[in-house]
N, CA, C and O of each residue as an XYZ file, in Angstrom:
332
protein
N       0.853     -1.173      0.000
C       0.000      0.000      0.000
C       0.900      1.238      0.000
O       1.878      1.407      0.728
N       0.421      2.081     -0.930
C       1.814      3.149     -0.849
C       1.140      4.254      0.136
O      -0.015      4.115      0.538
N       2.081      5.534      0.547
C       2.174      5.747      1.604
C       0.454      6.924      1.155
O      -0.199      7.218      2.156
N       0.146      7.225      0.392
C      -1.275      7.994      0.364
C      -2.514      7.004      1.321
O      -3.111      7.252      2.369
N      -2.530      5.982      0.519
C      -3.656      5.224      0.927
C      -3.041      4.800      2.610
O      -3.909      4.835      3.483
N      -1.979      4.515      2.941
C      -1.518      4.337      4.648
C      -2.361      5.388      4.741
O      -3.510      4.946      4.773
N      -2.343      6.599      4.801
C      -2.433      8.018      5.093
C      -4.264      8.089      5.202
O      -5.024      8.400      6.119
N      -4.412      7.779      4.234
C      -6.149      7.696      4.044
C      -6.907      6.396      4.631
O      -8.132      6.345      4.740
N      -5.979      5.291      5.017
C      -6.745      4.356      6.147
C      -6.424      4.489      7.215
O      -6.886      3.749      8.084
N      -5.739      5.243      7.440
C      -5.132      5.830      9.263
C      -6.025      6.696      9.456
O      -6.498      6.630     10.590
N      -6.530      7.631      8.688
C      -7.436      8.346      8.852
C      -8.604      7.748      8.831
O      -9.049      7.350      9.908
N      -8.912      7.666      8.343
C     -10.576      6.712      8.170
C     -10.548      5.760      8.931
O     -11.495      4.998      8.735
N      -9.686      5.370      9.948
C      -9.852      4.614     11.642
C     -10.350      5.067     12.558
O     -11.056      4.513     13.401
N      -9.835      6.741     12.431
C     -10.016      7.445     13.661
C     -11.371      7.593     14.597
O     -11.454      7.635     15.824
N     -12.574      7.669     13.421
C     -14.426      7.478     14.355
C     -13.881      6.256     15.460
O     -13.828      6.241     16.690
N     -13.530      5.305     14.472
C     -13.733      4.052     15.600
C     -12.894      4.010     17.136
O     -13.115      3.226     18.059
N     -11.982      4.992     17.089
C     -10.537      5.167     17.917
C     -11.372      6.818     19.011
O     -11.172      7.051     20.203
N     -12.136      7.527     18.163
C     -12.357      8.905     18.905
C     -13.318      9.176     18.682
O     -13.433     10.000     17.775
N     -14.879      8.549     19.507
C     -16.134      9.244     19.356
C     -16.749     10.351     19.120
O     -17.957     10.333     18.886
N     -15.932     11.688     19.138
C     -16.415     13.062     19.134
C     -16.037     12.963     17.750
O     -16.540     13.915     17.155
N     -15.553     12.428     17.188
C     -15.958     12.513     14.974
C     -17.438     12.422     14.976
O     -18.026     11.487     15.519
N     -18.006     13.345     14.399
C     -19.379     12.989     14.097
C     -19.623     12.764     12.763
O     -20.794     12.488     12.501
N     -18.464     12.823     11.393
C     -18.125     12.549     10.673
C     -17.178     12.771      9.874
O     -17.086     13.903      9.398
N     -16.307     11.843      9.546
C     -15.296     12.114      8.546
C     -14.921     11.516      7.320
O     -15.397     10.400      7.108
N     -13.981     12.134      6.242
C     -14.061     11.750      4.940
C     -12.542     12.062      3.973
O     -11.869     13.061      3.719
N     -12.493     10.969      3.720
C     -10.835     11.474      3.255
C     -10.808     11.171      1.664
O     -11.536     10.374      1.072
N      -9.884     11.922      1.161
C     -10.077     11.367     -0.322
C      -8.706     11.921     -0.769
O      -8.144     12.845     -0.180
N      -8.112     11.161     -2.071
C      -6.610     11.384     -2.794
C      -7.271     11.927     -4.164
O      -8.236     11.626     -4.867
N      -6.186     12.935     -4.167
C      -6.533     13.976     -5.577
C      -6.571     12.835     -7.070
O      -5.751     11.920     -7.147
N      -6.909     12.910     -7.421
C      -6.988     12.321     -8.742
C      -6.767     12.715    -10.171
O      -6.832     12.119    -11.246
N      -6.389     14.329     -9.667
C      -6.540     15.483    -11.167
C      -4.482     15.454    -10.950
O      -3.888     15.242     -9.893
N      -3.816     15.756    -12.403
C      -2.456     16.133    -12.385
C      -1.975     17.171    -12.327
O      -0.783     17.316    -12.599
N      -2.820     18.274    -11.927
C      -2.848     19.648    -11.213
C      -1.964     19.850    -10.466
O      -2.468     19.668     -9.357
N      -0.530     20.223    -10.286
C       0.506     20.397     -9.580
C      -0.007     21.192     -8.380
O       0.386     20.775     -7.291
N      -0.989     22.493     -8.371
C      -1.621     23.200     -7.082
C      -2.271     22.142     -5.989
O      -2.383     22.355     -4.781
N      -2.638     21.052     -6.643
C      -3.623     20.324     -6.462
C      -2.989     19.653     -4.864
O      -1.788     19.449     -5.044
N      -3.312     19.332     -3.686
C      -3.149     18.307     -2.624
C      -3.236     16.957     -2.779
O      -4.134     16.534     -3.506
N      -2.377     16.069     -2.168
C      -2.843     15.245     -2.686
C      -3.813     14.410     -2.035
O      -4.491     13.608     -2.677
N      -3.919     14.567     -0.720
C      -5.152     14.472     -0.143
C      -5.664     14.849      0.972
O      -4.905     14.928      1.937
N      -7.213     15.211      1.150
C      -7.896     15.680      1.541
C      -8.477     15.448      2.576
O      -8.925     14.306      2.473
N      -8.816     16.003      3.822
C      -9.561     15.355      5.176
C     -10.714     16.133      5.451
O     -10.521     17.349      5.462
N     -11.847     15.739      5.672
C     -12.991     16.784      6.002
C     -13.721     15.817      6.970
O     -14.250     14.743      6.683
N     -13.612     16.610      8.538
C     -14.478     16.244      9.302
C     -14.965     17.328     10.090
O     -14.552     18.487     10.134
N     -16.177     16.627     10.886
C     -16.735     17.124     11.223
C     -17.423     16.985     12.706
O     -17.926     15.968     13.182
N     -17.322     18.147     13.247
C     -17.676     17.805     15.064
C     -18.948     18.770     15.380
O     -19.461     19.720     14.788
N     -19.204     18.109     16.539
C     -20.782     19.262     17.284
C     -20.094     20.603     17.477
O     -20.811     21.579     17.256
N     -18.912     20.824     17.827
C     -18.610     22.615     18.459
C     -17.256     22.095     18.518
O     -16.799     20.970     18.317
N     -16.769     23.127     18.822
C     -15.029     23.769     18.700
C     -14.828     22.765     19.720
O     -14.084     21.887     19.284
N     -15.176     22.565     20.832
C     -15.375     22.072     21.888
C     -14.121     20.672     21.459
O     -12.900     20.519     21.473
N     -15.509     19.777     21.059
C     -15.364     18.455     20.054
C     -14.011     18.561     19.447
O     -13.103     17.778     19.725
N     -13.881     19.697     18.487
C     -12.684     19.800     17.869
C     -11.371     19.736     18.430
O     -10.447     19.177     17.839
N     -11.239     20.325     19.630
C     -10.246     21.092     20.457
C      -9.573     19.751     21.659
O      -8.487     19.760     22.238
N     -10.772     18.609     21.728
C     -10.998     17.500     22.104
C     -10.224     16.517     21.536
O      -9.731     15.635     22.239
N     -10.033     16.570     20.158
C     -10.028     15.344     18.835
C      -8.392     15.591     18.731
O      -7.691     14.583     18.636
N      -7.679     17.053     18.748
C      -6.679     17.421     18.613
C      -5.600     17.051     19.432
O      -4.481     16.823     18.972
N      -5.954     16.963     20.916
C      -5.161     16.073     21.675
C      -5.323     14.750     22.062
O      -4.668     14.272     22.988
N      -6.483     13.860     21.166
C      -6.669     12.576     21.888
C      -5.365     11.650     21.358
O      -4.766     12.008     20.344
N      -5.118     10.926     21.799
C      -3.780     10.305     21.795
C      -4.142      9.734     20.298
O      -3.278      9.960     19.450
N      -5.100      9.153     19.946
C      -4.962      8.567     18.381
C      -4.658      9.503     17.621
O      -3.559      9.470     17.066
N      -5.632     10.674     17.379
C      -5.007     11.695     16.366
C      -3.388     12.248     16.730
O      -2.460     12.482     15.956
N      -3.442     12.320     17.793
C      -1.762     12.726     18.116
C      -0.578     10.990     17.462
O       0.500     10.852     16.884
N      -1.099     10.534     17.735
C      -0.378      8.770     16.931
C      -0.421      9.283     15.541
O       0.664      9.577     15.041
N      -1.394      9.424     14.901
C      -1.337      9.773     13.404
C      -0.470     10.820     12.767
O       0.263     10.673     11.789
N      -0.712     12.110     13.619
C       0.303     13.327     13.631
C       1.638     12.345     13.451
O       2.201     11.983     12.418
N       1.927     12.053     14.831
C       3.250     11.368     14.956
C       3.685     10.781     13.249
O       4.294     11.261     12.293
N       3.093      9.697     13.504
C       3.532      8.786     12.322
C       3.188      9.989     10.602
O       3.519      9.497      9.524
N       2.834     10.792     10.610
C       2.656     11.437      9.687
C       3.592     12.634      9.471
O       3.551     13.200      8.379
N       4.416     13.058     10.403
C       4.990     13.983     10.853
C       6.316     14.516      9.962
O       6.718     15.680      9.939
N       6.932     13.301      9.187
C       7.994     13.612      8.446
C       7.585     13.047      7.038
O       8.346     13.036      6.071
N       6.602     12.692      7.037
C       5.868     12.838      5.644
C       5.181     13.035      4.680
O       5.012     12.410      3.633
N       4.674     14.198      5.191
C       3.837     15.189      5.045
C       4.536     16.929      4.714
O       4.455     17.902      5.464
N       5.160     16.852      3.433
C       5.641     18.804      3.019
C       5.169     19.866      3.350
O       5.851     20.885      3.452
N       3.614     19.800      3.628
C       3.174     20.860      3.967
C       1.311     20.315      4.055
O       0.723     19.332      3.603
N       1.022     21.086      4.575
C      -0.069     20.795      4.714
C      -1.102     22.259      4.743
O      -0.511     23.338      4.703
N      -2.136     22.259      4.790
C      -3.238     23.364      4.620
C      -4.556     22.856      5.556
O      -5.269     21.883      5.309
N      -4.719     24.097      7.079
C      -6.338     23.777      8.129
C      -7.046     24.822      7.520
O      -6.406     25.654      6.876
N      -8.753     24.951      7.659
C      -9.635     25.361      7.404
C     -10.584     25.331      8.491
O     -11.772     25.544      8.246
N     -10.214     25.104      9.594
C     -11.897     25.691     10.765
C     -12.853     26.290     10.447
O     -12.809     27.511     10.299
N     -14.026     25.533     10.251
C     -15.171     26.662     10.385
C     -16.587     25.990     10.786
O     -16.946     24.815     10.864
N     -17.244     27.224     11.006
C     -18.760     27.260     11.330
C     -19.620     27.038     10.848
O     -20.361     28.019     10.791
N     -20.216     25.710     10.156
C     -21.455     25.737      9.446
C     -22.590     26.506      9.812
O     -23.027     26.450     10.962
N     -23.268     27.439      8.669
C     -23.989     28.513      9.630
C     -25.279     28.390      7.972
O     -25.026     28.384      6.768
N     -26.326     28.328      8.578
C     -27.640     28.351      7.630
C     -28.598     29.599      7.682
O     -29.602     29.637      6.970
């Protein structure tokens, strides 16, 4: 398994590892768009709360870890779903 898909089933463990996911979704770029990421994480929690929660639970901190020197750069987006 090369190291994207590691990356995208380490992630897509985490609900089962940290109940305050109320949902998450990962996906690898597929376009040859050099701007392009190559992949993507979108989850989602009840409040900042949840979030602020998820950031130090030891699994997501394991993933950090193991992700930590292979990963160039990366790009967060926080926000407020608001209707």
């Amino acid at each position: 398994m090369d190291l994207l898909h590691q990356a995208k089933s380490r992630l897509l463990s985490l609900p089962g590892q940290i109940p305050l996911i109320r949902r998450i979704e990962a996906g690898i770029n597929e376009t040859p768009d050099a701007k392009a990421a190559d992949l993507v994480l979108i989850s989602e929690f009840d409040d900042y709360e949840a979030l602020n929660a998820y950031l130090v639970h030891p699994a997501h901190q394991e993933f950090v870890e193991w992700n930590r020197n292979k990963c160039p750069k990366s790009a967060v987006v926080d926000y407020t779903i608001t209707n």
